[in-house]
ZADO-1210 file (C-alpha; in nm, 4 decimals, padded with zeros to 6 digits):
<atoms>
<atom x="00.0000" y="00.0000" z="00.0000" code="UNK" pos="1"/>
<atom x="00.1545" y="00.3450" z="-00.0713" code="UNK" pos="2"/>
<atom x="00.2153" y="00.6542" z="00.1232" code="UNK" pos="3"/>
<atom x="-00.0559" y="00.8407" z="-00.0623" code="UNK" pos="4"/>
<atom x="-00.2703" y="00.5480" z="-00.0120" code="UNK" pos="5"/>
<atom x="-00.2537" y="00.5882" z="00.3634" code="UNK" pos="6"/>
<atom x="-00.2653" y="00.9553" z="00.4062" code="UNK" pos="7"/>
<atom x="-00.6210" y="00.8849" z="00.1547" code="UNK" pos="8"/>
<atom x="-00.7242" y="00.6429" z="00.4083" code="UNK" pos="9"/>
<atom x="-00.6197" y="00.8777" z="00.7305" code="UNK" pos="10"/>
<atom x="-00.8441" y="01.1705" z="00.6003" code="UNK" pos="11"/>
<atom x="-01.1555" y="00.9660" z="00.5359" code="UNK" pos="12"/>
<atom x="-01.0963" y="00.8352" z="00.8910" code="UNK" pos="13"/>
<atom x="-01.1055" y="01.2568" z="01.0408" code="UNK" pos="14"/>
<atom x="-01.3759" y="01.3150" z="00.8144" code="UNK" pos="15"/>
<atom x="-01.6014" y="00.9602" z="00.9198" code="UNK" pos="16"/>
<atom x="-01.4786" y="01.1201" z="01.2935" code="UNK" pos="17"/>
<atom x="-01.6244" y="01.4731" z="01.2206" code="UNK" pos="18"/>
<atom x="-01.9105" y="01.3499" z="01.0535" code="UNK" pos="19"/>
<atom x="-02.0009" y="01.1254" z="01.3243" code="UNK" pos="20"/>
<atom x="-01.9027" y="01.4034" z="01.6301" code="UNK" pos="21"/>
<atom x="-02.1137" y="01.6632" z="01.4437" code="UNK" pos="22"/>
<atom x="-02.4329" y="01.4590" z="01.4198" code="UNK" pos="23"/>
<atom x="-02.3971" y="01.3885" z="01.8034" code="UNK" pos="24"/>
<atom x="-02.3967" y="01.7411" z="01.8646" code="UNK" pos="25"/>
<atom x="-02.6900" y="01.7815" z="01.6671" code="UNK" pos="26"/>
<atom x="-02.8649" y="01.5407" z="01.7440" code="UNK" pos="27"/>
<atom x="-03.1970" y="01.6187" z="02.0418" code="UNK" pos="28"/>
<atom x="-03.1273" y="01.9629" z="01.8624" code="UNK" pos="29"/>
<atom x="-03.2775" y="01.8848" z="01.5107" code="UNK" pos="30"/>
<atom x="-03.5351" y="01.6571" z="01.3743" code="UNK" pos="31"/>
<atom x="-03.3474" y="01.3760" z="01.2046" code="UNK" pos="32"/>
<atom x="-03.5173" y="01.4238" z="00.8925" code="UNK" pos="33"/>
<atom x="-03.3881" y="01.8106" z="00.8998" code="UNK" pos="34"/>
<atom x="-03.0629" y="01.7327" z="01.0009" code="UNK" pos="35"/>
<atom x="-02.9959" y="01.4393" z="00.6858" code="UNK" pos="36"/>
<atom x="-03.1793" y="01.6980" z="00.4612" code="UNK" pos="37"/>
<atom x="-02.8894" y="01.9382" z="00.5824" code="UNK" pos="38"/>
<atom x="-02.6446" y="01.7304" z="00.5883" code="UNK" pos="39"/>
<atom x="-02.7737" y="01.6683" z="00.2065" code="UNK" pos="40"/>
<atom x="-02.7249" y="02.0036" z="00.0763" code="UNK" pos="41"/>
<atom x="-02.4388" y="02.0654" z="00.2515" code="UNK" pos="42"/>
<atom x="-02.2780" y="01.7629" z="00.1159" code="UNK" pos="43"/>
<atom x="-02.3452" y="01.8787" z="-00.2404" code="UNK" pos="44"/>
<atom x="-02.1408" y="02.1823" z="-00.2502" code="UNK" pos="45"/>
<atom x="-01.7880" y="01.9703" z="-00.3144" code="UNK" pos="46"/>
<atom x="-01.8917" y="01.7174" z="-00.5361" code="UNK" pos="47"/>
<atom x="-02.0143" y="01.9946" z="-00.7567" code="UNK" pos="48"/>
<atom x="-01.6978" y="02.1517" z="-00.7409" code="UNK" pos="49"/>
<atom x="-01.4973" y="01.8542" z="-00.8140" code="UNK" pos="50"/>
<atom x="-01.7464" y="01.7612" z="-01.0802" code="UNK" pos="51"/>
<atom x="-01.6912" y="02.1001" z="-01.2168" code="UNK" pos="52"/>
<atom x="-01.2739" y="02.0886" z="-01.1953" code="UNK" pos="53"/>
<atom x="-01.2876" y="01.7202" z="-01.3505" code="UNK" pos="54"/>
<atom x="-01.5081" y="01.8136" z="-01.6406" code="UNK" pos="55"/>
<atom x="-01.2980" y="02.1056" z="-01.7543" code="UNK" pos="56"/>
<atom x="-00.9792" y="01.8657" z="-01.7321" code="UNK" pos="57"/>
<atom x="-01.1875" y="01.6527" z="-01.9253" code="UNK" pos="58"/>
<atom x="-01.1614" y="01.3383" z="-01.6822" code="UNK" pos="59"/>
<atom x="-01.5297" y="01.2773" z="-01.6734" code="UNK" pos="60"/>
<atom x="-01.5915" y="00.8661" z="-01.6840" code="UNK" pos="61"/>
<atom x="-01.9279" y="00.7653" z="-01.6460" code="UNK" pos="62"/>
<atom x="-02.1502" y="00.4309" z="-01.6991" code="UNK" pos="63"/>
<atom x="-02.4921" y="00.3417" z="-01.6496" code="UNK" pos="64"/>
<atom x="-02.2852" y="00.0714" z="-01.3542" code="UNK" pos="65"/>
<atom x="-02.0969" y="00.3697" z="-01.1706" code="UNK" pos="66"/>
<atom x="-02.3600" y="00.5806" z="-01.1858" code="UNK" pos="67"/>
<atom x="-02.6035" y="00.3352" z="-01.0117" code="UNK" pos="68"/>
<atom x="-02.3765" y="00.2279" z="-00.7831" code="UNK" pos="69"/>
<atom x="-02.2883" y="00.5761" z="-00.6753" code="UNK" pos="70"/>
<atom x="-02.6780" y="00.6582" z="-00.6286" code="UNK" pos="71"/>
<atom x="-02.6738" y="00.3541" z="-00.4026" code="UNK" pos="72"/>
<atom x="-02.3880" y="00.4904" z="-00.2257" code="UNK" pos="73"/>
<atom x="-02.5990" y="00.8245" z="-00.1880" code="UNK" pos="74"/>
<atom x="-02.8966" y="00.6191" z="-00.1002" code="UNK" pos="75"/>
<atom x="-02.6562" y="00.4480" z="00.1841" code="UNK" pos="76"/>
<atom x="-02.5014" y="00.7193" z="00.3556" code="UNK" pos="77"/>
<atom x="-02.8267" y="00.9457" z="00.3699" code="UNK" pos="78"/>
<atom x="-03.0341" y="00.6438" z="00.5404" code="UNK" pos="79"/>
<atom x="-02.6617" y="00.6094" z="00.7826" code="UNK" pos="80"/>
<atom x="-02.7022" y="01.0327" z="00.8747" code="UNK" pos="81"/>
<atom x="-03.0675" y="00.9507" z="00.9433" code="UNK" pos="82"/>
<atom x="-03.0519" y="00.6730" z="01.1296" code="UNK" pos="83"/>
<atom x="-02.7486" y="00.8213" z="01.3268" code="UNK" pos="84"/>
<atom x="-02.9609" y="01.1040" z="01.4146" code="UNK" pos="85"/>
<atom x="-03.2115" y="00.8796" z="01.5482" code="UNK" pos="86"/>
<atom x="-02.9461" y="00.6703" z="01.7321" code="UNK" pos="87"/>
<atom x="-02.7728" y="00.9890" z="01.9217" code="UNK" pos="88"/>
<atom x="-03.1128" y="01.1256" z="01.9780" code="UNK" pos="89"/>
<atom x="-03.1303" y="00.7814" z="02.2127" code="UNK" pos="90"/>
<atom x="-02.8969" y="00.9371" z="02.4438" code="UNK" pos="91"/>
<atom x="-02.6442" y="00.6917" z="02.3583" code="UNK" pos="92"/>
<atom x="-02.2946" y="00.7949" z="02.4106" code="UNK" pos="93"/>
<atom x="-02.0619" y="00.8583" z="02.0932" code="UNK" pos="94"/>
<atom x="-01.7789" y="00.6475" z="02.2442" code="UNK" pos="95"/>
<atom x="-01.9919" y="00.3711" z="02.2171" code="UNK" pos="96"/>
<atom x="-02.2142" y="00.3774" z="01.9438" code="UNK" pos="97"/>
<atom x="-01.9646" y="00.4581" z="01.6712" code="UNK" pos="98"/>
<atom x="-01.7458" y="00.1983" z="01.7130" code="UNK" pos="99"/>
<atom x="-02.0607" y="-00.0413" z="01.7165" code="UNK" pos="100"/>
<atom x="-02.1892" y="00.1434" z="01.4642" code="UNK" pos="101"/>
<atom x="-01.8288" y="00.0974" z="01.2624" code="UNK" pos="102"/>
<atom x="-01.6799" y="-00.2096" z="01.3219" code="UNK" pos="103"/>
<atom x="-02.0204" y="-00.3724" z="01.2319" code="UNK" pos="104"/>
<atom x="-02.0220" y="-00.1830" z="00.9110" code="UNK" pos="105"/>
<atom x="-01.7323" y="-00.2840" z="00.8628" code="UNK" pos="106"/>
<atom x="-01.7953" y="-00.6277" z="00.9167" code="UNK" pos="107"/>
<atom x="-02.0710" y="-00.6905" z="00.7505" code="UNK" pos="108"/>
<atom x="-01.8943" y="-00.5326" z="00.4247" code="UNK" pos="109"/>
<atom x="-01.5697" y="-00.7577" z="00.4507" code="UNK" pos="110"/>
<atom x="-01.8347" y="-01.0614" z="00.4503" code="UNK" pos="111"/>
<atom x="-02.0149" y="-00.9361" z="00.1313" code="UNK" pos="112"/>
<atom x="-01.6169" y="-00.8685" z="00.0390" code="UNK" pos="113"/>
<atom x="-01.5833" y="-01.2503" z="00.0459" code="UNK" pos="114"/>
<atom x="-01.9491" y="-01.4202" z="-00.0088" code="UNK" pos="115"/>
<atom x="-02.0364" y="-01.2151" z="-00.3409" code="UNK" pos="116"/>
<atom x="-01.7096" y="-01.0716" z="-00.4357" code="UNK" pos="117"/>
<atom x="-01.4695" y="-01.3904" z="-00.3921" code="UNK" pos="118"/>
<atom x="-01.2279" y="-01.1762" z="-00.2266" code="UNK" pos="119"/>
<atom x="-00.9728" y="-01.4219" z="-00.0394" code="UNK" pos="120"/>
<atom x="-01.0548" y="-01.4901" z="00.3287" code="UNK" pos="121"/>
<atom x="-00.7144" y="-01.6207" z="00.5200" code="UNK" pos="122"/>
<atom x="-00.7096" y="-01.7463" z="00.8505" code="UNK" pos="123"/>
<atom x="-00.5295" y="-01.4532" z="00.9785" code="UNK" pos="124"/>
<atom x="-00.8713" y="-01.2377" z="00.8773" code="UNK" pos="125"/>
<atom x="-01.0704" y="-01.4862" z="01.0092" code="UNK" pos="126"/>
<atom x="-00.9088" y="-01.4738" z="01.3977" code="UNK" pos="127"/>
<atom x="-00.9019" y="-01.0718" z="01.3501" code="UNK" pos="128"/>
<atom x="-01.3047" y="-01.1103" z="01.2241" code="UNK" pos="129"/>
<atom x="-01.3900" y="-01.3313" z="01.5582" code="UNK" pos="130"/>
<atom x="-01.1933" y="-01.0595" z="01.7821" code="UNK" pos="131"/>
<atom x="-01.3714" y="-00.7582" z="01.5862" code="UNK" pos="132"/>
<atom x="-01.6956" y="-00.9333" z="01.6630" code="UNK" pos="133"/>
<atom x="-01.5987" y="-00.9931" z="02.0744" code="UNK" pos="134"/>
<atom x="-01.4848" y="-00.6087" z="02.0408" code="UNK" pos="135"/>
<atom x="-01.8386" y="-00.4854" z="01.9032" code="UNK" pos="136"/>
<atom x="-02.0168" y="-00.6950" z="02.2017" code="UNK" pos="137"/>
<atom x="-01.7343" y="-00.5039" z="02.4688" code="UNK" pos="138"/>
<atom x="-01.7816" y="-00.1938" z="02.3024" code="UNK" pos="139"/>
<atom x="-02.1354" y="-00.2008" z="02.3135" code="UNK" pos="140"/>
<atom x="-02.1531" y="-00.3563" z="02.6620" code="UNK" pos="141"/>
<atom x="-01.9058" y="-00.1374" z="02.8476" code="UNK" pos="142"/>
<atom x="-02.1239" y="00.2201" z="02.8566" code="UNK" pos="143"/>
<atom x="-02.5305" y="00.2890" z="02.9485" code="UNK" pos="144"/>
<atom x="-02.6218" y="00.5252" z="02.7533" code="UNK" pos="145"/>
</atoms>
């Protein structure tokens, strides 16, 4: 895996972080449908710039494929800022939802990763997948809300 790689991987985990820490803070302050609307339009603004830099440099790839997939992604995240809202709104602390919330995402993708992708599963994964799971239930265990 290269540097660049990494440091791609490193800001998606501040922004997941800031996402996450921002709809806490909302949350019990904003009706969840009002705060995913928001978090809609707000979201918007740097595609469109992107789009916009990408077209002129006359990058622009798209197929029927990508562009359903990437409507399912939108689909996806929206119905995760929603149901986030709802979550915090619980009273349930960020330290321990989120890494509920995450790992079991995470999870859960890895298995469709190997059931309907083929993607190798080693026995190394497999021990890490079994401690992930005994995380989630210490995680989730460890805090009332």
């Amino acid at each position: 895996m290269s540097l660049a790689t990494i440091g791609l991987m490193v800001a998606t985990m501040v922004g997941l972080a800031l996402a996450d820490f921002s709809i806490k803070q909302g949350s019990g302050r904003i009706s969840p449908a009002v705060g995913t609307l928001l978090y809609a339009v707000a979201a918007l603004a740097l595609p469109v710039g992107w789009t916009i830099i990408t077209a002129v440099r006359g990058e622009i790839v798209l197929t029927r494929d990508g562009a359903l997939w990437a409507l399912a992604t939108g689909l996806a995240f929206s119905a995760v800022t929603g149901l986030l809202f709802l979550v915090f709104a619980t009273g349930v602390s960020l330290s321990a939802a989120i890494p509920t919330i995450r790992t079991g995402g995470l999870l859960l993708a890895a298995a469709l990763g190997f059931v309907v992708l083929g993607e190798r599963l080693t026995w190394q994964y497999a021990i890490g997948f079994v401690l992930a799971l005994a995380g989630i239930g210490l995680v989730a265990t460890s805090q009332s809300s």
